[in-house]
DRENGU-585498 format. One line per 8 residues: for each residue z, y negated, x negated of N, C-alpha, C. Coordinates in pm, whole numbers, padded with zeros to 5 digits, always signed. Example, Ala and Ser with C-alpha at 12.3 -4.5 7.8 and 13.67 -1.06 7.14 Angstrom:
BEGIN
+00780/+00569/-01319/+00780/+00450/-01230/+00780/+00330/-01320 ~ +00708/+00225/-01285/+00714/+00106/-01367/+00787/-00003/-01290 .
This chain:
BEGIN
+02403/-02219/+04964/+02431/-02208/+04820/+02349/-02097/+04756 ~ +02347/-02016/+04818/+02289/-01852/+04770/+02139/-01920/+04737 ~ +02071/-01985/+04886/+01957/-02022/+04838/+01908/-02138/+04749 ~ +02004/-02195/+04707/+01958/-02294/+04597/+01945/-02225/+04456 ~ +02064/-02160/+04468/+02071/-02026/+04321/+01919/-01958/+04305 ~ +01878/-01893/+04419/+01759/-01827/+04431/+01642/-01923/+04403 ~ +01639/-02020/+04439/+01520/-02146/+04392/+01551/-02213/+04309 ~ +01633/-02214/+04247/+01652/-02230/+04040/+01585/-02137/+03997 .
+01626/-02044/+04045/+01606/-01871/+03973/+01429/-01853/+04000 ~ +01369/-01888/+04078/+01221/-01879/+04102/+01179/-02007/+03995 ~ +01244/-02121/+04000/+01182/-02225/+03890/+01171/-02165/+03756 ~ +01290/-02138/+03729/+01317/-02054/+03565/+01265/-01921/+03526 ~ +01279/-01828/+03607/+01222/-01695/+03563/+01080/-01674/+03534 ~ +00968/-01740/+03595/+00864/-01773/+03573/+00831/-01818/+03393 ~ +00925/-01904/+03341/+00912/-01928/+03221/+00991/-01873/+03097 ~ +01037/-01770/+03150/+01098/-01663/+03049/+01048/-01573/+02958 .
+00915/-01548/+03013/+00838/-01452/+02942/+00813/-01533/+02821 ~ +00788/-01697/+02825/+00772/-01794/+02722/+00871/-01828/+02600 ~ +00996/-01796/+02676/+01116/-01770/+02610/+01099/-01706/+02542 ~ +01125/-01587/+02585/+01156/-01453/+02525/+01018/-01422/+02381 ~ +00912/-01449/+02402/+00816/-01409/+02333/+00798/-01253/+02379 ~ +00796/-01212/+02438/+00830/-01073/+02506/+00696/-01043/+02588 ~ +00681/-00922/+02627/+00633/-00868/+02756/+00730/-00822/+02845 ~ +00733/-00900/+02986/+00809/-00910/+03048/+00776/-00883/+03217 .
+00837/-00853/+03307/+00776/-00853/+03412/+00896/-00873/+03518 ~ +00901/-01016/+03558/+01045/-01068/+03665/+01013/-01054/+03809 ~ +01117/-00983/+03869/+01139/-01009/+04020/+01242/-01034/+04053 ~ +01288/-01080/+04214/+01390/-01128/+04266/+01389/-01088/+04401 ~ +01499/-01062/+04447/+01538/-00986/+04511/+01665/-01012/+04681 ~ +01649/-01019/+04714/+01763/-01068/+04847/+01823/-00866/+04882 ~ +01919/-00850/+04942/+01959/-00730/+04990/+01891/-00622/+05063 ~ +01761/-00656/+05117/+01671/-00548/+05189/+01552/-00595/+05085 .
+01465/-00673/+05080/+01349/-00679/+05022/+01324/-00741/+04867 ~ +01198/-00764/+04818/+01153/-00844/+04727/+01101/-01004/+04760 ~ +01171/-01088/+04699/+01135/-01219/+04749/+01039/-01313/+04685 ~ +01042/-01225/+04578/+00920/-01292/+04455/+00891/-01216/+04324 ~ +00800/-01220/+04244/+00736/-01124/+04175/+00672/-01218/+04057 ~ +00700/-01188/+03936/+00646/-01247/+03835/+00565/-01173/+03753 ~ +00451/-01075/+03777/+00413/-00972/+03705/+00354/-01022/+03528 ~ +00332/-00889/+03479/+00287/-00905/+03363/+00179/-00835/+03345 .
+00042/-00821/+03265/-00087/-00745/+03260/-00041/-00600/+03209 ~ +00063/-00630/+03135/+00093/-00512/+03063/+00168/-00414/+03096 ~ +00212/-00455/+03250/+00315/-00372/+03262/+00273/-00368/+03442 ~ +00246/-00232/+03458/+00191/-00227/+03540/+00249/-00196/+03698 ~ +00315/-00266/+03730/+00442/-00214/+03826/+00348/-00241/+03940 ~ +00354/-00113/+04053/+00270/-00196/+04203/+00357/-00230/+04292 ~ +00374/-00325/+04286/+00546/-00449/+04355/+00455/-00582/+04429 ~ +00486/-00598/+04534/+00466/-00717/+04640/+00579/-00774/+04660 .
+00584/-00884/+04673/+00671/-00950/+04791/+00658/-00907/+04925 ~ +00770/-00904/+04967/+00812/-00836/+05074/+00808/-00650/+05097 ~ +00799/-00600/+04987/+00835/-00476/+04981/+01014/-00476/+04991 ~ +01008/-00339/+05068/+01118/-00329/+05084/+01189/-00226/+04974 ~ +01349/-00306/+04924/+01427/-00201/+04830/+01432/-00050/+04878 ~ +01370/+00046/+04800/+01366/+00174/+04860/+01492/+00235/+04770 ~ +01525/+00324/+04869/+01680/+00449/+04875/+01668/+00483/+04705 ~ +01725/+00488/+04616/+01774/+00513/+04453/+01679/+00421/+04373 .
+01635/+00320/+04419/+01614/+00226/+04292/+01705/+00146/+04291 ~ +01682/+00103/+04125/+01789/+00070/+04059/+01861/-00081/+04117 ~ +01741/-00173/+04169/+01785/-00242/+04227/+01919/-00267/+04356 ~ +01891/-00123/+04469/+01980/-00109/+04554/+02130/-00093/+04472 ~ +02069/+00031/+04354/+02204/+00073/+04287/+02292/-00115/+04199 ~ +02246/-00160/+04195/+02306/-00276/+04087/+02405/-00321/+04249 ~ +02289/-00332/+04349/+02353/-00427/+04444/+02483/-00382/+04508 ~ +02447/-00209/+04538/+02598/-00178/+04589/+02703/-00174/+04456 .
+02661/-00156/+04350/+02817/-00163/+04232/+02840/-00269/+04187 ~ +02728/-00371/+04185/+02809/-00469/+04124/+02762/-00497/+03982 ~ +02684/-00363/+03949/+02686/-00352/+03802/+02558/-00417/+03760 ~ +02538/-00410/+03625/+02401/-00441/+03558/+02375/-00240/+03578 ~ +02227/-00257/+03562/+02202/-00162/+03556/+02076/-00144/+03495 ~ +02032/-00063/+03406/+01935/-00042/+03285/+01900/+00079/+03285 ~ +01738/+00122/+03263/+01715/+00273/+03224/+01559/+00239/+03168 ~ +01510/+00338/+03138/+01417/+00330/+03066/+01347/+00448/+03139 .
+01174/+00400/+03163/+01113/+00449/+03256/+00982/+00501/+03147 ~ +00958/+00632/+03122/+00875/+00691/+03047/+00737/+00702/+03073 ~ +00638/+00698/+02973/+00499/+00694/+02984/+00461/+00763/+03098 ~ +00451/+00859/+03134/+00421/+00937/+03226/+00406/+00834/+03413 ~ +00451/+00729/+03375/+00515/+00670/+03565/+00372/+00615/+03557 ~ +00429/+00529/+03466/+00311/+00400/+03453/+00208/+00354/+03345 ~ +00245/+00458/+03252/+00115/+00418/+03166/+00180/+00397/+03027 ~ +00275/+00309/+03009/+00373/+00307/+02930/+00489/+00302/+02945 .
+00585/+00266/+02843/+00689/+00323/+02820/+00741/+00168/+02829 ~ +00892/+00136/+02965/+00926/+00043/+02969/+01066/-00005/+02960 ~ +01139/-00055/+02980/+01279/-00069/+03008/+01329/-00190/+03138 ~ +01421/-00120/+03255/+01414/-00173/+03400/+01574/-00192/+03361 ~ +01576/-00342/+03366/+01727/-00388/+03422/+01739/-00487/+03502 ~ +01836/-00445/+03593/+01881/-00543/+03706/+01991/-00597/+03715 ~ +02019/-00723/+03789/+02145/-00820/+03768/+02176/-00829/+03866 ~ +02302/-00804/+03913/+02325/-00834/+04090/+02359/-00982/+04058 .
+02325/-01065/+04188/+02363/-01219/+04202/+02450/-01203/+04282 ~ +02552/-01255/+04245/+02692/-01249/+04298/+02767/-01369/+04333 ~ +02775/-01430/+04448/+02805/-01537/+04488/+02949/-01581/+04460 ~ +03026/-01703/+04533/+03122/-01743/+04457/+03236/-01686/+04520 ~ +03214/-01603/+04668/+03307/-01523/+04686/+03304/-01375/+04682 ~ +03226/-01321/+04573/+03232/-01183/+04517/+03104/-01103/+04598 ~ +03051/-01176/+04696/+02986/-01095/+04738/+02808/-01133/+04749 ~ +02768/-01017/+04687/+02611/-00972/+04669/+02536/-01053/+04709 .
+02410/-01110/+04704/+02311/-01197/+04766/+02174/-01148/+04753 ~ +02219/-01047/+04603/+02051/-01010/+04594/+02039/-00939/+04409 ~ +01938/-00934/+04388/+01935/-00897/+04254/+01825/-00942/+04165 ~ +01831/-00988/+04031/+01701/-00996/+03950/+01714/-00879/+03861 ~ +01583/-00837/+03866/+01482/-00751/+03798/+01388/-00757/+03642 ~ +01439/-00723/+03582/+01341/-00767/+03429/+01295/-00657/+03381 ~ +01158/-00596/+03328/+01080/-00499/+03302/+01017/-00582/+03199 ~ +01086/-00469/+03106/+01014/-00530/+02970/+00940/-00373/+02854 .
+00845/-00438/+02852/+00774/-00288/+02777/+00805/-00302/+02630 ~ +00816/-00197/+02645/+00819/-00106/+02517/+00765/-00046/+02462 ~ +00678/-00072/+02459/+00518/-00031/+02378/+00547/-00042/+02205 ~ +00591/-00186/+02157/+00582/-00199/+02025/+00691/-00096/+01963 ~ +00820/-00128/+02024/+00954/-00055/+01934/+00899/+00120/+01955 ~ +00798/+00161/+02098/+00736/+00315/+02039/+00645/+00306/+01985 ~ +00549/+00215/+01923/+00461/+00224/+01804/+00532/+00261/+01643 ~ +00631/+00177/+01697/+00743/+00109/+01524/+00805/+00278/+01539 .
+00838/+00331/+01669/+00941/+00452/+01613/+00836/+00611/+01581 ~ +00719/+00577/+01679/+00609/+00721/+01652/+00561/+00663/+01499 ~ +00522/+00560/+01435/+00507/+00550/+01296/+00616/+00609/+01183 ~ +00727/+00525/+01232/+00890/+00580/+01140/+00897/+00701/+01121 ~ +00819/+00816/+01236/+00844/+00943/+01249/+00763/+00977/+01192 ~ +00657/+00920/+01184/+00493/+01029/+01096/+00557/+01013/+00977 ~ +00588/+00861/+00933/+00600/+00828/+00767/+00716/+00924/+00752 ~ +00833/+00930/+00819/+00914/+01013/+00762/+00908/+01166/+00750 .
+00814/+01233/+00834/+00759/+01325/+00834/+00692/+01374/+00696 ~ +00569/+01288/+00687/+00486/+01301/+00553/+00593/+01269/+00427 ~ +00705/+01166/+00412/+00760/+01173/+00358/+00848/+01272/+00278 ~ +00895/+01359/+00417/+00953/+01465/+00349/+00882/+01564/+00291 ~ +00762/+01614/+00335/+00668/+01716/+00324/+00648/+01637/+00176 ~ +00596/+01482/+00154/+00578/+01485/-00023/+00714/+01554/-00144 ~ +00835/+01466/-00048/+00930/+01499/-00122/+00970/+01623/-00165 ~ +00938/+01710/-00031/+00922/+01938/-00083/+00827/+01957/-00158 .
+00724/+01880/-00155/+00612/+01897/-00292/+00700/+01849/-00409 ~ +00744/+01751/-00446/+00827/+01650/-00583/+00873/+01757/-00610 ~ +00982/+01830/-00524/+01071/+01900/-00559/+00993/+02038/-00659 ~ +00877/+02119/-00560/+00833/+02184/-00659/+00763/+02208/-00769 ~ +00728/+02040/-00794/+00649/+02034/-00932/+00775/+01999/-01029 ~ +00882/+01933/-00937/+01000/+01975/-01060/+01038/+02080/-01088 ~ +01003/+02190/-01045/+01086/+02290/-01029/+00961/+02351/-01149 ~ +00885/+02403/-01118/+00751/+02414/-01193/+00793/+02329/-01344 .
+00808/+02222/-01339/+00767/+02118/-01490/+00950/+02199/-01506 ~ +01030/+02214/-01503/+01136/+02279/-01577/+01106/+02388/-01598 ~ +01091/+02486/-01539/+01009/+02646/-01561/+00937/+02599/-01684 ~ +00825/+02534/-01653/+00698/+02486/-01803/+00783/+02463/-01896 ~ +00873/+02386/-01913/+00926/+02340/-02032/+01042/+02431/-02095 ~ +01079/+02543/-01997/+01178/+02660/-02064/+01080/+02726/-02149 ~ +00967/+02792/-02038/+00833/+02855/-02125/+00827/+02791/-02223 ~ +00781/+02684/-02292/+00735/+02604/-02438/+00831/+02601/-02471 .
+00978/+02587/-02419/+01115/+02595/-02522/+01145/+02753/-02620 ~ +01104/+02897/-02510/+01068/+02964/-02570/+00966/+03055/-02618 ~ +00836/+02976/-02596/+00764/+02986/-02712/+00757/+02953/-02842 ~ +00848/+02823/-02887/+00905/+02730/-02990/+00986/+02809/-03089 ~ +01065/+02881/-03005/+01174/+02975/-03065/+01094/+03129/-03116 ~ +00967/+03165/-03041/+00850/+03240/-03095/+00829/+03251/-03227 ~ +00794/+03062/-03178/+00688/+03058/-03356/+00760/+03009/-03442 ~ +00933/+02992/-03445/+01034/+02990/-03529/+01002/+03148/-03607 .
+01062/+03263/-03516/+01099/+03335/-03539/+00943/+03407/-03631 ~ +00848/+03401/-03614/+00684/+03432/-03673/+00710/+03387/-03765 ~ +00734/+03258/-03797/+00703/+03194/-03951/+00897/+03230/-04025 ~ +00986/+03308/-03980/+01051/+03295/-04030/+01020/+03464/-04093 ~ +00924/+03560/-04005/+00881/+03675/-04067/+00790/+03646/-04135 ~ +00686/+03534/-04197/+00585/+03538/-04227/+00651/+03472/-04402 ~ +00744/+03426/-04372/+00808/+03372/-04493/+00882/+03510/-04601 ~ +00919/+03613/-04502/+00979/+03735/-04547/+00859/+03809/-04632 .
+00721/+03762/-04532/+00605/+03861/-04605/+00541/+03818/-04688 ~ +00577/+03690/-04697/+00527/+03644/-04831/+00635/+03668/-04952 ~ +00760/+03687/-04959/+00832/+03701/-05034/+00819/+03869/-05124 ~ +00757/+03947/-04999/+00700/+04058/-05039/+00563/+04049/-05116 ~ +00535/+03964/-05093/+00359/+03910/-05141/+00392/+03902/-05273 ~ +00476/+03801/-05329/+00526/+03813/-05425/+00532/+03843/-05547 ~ +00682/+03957/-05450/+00660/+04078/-05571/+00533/+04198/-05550 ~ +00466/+04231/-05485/+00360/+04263/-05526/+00262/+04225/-05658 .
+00272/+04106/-05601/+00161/+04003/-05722/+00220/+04037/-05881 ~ +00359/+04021/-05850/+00452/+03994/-05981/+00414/+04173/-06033 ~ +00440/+04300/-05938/+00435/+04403/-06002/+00258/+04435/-06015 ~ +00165/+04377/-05975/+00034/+04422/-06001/-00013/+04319/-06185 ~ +00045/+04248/-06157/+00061/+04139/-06311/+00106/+04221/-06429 ~ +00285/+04273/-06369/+00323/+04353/-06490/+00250/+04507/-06518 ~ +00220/+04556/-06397/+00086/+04694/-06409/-00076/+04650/-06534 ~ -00080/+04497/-06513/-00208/+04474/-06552/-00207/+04473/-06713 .
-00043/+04477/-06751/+00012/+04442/-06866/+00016/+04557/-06952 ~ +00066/+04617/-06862/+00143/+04761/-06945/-00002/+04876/-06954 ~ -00146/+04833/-06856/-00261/+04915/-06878/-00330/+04849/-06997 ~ -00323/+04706/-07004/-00376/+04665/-07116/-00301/+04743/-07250 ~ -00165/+04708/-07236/-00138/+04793/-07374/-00132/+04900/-07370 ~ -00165/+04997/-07270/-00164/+05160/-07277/-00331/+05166/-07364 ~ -00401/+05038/-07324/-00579/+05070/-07340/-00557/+05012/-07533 ~ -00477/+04928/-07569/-00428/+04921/-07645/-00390/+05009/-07773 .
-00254/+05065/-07757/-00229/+05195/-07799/-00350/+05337/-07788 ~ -00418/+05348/-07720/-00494/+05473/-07674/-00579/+05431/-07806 ~ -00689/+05370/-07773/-00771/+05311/-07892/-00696/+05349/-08050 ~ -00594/+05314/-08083/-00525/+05301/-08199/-00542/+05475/-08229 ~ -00429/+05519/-08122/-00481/+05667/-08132/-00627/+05746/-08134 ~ -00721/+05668/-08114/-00858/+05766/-08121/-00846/+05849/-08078 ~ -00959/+05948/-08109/-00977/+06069/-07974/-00805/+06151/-07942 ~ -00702/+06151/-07997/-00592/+06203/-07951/-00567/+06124/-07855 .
-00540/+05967/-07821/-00562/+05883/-07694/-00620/+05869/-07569 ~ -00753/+05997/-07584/-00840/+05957/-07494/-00783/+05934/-07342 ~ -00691/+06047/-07358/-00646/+06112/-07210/-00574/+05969/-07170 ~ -00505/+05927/-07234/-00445/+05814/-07194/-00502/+05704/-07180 ~ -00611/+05724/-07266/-00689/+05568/-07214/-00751/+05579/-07060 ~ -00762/+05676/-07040/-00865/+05747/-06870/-00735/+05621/-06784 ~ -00620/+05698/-06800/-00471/+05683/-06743/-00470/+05521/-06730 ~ -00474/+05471/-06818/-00456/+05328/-06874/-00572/+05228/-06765 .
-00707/+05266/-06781/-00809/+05226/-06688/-00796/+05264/-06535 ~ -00729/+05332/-06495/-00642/+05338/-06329/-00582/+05291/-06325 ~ -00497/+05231/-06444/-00368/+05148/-06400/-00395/+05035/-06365 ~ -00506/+04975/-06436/-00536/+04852/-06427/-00632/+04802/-06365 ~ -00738/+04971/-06311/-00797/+04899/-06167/-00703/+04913/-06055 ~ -00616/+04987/-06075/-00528/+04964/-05936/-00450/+04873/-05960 ~ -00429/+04834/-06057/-00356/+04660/-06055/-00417/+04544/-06036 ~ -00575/+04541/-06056/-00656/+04487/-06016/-00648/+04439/-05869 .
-00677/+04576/-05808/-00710/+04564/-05675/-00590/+04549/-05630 ~ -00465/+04605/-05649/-00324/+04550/-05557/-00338/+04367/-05606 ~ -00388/+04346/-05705/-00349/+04236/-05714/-00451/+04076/-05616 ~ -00581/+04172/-05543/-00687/+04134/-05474/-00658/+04109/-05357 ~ -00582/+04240/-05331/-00547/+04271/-05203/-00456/+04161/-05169 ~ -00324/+04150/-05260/-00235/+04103/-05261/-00275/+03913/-05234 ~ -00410/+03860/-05271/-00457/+03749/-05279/-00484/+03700/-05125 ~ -00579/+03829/-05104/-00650/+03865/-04963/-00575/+03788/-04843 .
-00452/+03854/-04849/-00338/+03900/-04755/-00269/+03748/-04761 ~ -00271/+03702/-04897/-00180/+03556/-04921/-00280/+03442/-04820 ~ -00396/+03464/-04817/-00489/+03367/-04774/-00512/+03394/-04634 ~ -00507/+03495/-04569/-00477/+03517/-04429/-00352/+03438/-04386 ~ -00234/+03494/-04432/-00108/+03433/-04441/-00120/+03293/-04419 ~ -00225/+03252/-04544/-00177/+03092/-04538/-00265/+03026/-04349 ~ -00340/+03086/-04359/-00458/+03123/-04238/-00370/+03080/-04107 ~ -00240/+03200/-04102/-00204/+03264/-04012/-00085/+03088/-03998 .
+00003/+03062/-04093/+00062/+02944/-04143/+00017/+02832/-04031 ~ -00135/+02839/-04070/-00196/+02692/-04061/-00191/+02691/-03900 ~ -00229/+02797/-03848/-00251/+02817/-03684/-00135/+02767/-03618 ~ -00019/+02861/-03679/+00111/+02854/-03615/+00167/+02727/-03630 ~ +00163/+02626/-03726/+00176/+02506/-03739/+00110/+02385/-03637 ~ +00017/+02404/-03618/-00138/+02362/-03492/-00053/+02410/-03357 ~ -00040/+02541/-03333/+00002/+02567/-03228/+00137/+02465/-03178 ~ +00277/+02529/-03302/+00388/+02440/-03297/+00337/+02238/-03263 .
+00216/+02220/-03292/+00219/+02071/-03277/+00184/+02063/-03153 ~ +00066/+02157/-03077/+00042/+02117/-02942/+00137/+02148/-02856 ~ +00269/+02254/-02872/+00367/+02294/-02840/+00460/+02174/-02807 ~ +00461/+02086/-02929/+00531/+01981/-02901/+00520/+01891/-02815 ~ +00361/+01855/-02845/+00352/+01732/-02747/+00358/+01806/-02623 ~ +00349/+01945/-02577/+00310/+01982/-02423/+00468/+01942/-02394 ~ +00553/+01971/-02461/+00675/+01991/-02392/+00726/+01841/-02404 ~ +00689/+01753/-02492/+00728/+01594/-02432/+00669/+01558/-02311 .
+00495/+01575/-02300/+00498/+01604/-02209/+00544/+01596/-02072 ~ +00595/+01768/-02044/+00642/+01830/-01972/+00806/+01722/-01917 ~ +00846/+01718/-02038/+00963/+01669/-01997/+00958/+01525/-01926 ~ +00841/+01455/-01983/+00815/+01341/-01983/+00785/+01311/-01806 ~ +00705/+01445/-01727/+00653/+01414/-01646/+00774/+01472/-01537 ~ +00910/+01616/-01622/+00992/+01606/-01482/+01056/+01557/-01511 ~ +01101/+01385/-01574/+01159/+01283/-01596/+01125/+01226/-01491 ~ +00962/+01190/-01530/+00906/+01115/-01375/+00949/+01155/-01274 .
+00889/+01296/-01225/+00909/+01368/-01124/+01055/+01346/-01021 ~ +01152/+01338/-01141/+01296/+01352/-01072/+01325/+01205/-01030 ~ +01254/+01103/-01108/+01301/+00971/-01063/+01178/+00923/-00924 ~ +01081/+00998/-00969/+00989/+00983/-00779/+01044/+01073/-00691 ~ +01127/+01135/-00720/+01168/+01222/-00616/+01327/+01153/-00559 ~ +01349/+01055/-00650/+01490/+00970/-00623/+01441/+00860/-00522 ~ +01327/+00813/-00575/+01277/+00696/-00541/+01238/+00760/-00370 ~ +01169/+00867/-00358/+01117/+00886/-00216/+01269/+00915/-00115 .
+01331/+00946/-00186/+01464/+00998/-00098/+01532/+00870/-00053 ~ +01506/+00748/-00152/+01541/+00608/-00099/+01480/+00555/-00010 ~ +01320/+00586/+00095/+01272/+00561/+00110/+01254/+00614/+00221 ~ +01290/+00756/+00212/+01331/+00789/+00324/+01446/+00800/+00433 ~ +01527/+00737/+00327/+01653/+00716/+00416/+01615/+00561/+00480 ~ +01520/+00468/+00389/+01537/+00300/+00439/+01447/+00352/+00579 ~ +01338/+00455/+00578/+01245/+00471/+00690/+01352/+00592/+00833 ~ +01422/+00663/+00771/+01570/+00688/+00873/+01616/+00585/+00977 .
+01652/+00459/+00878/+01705/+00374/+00913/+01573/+00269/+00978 ~ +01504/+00270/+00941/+01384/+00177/+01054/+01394/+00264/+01180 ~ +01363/+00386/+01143/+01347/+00492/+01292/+01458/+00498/+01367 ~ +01586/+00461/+01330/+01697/+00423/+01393/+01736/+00362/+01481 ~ +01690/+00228/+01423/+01707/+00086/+01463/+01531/+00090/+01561 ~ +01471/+00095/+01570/+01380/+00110/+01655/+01357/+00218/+01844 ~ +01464/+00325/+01770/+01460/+00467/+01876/+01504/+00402/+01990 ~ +01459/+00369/+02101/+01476/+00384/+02246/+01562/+00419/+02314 .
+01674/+00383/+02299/+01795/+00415/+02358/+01773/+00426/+02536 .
């Protein structure tokens, strides 16, 4: 009986690798030796028929427990990275006959998990960058919030100094008034006037000139106006902008955190148990 089981098992195992779509590598096994060998290119096991089961492989171990038994055999043995499980064949009265062997590499699921790890790697390293150009584009946009409040506060003094402008203008006007009629009166008086007419002609070049000055100063002003207005506009757009881009920023920085959890979860489902 044992050996009819065993010559099914040599018909079929042979065409498993076809099954499976796999890289695979089958042997079979009786209680001391190897009875047959199905190798694979890729997997480089140096196994004969008729080698004998040696003292802690896994094979002996399946046969004395009974158990399945599975481990995973690291780059370093053979070249790559594989996974060894064995099946004890267990006859119809409980007892042992032999074992099959399946070695299947694992080459792709450590391509799929050393990739999962770079991408998630670089991933995070972009995402600590996201973070500090958000951090940066909020800083920027407090800066232009108070610079804004700057050139509030400028044009709300520049409005004060023109109100002073003003009355300047208004008192170099009424000076220009009261020298005309001092030059006025003086005249009327003739030479008893003179002194006052001298008086009268200071008044009204210094009303003159406050009133020049006073022009001077209005046209800087308006000068000073026009800038701060220019400024306030590029002010604006920087800080739409600004906001505009740690809008972006925070939703690519949402978006990578989704992305790195779906690449978590690839590296998960891939890791080599």
């Amino acid at each position: 009986m044992t050996k009819e089981i065993i010559n099914s098992l040599k018909d079929v195992l042979p065409l498993l690798k076809d099954m499976v779509k796999e890289d695979i590598a089958v042997s079979i096994t009786d209680t001391e030796k190897f009875i047959a060998y199905y190798p694979n290119e890729k997997i480089p096991m140096k196994l004969n028929v008729g080698d004998r089961i040696q003292e802690g492989d896994p094979y002996l171990e399946a046969i004395r427990t009974k158990k399945i038994t599975s481990n995973i055999l690291p780059k370093e043995i053979f070249g790559i990275v594989f996974q060894g499980i064995c099946y004890p064949l267990i006859d119809d009265n409980g007892d042992v006959f032999g074992a099959v062997g399946i070695a299947k590499s694992l080459e792709k699921q450590t391509i799929i998990q050393d990739s999962s790890e770079n991408i998630f790697s670089s991933i995070e390293q972009t995402g600590s960058g996201l973070e500090d150009i958000a951090n940066s584009s909020q800083k920027l946009a407090a800066a232009i919030n108070n610079i804004v409040n700057y050139t509030k506060t400028t044009n709300e003094r520049l409005q004060y100094i023109d109100s002073i402008l003003v009355s300047i203008q208004n008192i170099a006007s009424q000076s220009n008034l009261l020298a005309l009629n001092a030059a006025i009166e003086s005249a009327r008086a003739g030479d008893a006037g003179k002194g006052f007419s001298v008086v009268a002609n200071e008044m009204k070049k210094l009303s003159q000139l406050s009133s020049e000055s006073g022009k001077q100063i209005s046209n800087v002003m308006l000068q000073i106006k026009e800038s701060i207005a220019h400024i306030e506009n590029e002010i604006s757009e920087s800080s739409l902008a600004a906001d505009s881009q740690a809008a972006a920023t925070e939703e690519l920085t949402a978006s990578m955190g989704e992305i790195t959890s779906s690449i978590e979860t690839l590296k998960n489902i891939a890791k080599i148990q």
